[in-house]
Kinemage of the C-alpha trace (Angstrom):
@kinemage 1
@onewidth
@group {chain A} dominant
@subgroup {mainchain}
@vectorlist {calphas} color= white
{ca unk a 1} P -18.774 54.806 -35.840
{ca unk a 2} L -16.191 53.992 -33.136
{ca unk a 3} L -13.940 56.639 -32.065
{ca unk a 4} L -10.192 55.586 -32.130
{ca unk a 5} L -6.309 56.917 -31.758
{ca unk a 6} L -3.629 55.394 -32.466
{ca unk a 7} L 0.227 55.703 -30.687
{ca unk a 8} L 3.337 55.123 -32.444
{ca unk a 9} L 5.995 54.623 -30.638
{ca unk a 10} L 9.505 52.857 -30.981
{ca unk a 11} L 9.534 49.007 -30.221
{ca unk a 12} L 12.824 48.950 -27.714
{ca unk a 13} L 12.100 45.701 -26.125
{ca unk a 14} L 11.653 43.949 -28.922
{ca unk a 15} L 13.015 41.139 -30.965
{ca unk a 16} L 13.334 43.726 -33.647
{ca unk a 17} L 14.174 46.717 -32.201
{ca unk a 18} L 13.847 49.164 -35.231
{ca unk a 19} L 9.766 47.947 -35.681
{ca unk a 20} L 7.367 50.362 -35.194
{ca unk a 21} L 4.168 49.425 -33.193
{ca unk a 22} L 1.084 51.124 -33.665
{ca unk a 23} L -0.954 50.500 -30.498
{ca unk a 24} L -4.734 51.312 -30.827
{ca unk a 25} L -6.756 51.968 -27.734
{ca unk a 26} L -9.626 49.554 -27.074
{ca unk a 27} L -12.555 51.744 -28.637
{ca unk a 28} L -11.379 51.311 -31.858
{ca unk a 29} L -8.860 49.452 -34.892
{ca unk a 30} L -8.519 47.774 -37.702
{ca unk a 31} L -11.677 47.135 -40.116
{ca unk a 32} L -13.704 43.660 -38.767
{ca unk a 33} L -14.922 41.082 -41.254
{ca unk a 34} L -18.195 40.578 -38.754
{ca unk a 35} L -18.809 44.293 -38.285
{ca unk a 36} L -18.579 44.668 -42.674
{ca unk a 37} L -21.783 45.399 -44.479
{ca unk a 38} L -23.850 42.861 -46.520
{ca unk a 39} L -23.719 44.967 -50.286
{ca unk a 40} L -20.227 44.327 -49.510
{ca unk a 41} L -19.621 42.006 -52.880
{ca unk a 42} L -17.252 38.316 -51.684
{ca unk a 43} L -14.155 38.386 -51.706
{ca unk a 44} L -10.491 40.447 -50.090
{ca unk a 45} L -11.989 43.407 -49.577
{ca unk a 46} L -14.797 45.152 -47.648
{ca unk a 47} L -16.099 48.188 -45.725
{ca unk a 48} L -17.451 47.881 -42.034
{ca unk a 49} L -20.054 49.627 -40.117
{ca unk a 50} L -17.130 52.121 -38.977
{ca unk a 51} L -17.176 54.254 -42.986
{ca unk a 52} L -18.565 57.838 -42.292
{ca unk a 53} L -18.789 57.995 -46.061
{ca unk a 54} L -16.474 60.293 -45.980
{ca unk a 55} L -15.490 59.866 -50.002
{ca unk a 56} L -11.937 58.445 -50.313
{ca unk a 57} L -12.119 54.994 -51.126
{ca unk a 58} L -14.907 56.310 -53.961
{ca unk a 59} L -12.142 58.767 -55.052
{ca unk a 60} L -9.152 56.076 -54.954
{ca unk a 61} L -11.005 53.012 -56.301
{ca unk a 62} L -13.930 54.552 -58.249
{ca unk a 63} L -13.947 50.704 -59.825
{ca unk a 64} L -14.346 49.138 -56.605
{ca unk a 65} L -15.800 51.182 -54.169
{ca unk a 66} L -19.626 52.814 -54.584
{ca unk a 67} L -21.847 54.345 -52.087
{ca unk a 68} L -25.523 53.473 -50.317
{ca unk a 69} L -27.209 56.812 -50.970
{ca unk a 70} L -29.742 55.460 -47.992
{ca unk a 71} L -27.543 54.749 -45.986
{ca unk a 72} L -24.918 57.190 -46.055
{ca unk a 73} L -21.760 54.333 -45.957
{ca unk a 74} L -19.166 53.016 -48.897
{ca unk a 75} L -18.725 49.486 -49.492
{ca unk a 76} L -17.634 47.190 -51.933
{ca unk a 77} L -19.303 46.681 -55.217
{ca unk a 78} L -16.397 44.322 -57.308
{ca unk a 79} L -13.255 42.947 -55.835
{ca unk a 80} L -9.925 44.144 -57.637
{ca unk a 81} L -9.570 42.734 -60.925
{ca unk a 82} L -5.839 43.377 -61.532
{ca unk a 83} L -2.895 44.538 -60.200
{ca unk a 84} L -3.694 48.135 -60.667
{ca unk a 85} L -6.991 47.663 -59.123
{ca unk a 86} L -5.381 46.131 -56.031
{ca unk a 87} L -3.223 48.580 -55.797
{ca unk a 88} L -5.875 51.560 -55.705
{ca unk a 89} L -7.554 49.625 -53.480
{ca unk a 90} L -4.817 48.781 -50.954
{ca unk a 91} L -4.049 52.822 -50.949
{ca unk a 92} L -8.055 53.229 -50.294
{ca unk a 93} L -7.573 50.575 -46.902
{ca unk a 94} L -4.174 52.480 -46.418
{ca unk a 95} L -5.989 56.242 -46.475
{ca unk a 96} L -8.879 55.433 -44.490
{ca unk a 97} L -9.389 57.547 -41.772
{ca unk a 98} L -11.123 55.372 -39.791
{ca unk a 99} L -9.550 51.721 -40.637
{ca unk a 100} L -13.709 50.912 -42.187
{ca unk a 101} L -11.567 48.883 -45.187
{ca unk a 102} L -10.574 45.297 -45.105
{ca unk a 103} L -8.623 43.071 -46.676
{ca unk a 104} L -8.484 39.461 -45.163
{ca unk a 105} L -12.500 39.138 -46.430
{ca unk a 106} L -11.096 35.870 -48.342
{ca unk a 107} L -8.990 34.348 -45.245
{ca unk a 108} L -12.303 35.043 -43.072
{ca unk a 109} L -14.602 31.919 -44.584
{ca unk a 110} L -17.673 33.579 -45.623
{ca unk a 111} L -18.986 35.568 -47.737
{ca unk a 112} L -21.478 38.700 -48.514
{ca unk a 113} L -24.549 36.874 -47.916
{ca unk a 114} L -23.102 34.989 -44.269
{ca unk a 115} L -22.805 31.621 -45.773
{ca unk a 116} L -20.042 29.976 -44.531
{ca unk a 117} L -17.426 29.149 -47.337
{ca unk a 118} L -15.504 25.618 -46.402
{ca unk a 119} L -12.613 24.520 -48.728
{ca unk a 120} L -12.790 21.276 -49.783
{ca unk a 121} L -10.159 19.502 -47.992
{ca unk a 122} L -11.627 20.595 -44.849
{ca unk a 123} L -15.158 19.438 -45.581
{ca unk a 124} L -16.628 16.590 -44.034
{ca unk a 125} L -16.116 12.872 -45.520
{ca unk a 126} L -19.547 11.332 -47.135
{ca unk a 127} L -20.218 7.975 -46.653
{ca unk a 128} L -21.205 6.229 -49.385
C-alpha cells in the first residue's frame, strides 16, 4: 500500500476557472493498470496492489468484486454486465479509499493474463 493525500483547491489560473483540481502528492493516485492484480478478470475494471481489503467494493458490487482469502486484497472476478452493474461498480472506484479501482483496464491493451491485446487495424500486414 502507498500512502497518499489529496488537495483540492480552486483552479484560478485556469482556462476554466470554476474546475476543481485535485492534486495528489507523488507517493500516491489513481489505481495503475501495471500495478493491478492477475485474478483481476479482462476487461474496464480492476483492483491494484494498493486494496487493503478493506470491504467496500465487496459491499457495493457484491457481483463484481470478490476477495483472495490468502492474500488479504479485492479484485475483480466479472466485468459489469449492465448498466446497473456499471453503475455499482463506478460508485465502488468512486468510494475507494485508496484509488486500488480502475477503470481504463480496456483502453490499457492487455489483459489478466499480460498478453498484449492488439486491435486489428493496428496489427501487422501478412504477406502472402
Amino acid at each position: 500500500m502507498r500512502p497518499w493525500t489529496a488537495r483540492r483547491k480552486k483552479a484560478v489560473d485556469s482556462p476554466k476557472p470554476l474546475a476543481i483540481i485535485v492534486a495528489l502528492t507523488e507517493s500516491g493516485g489513481m489505481a495503475a493498470f501495471t500495478n493491478r492484480y492477475l485474478e483481476n478478470v479482462p476487461g474496464r475494471f480492476y483492483v491494484d496492489d494498493q486494496c487493503i481489503d478493506c470491504d467496500l467494493c465487496r459491499e457495493t458490487a457484491p457481483n463484481n468484486f470478490t476477495r483472495n482469502e490468502d492474500g488479504g486484497y479485492s479484485y475483480v472476478f466479472k466485468q459489469p454486465a449492465s448498466p446497473e452493474e456499471e453503475s455499482l461498480c463506478k460508485e465502488a472506484m468512486e468510494g475507494c479509499p485508496v484509488e486500488a479501482i480502475g477503470n481504463d483496464g480496456a483502453q490499457a491493451g492487455a489483459t489478466a493474463d499480460g498478453v498484449e491485446v492488439v486491435p486489428a487495424e493496428q496489427s501487422p500486414q501478412q504477406s502472402n
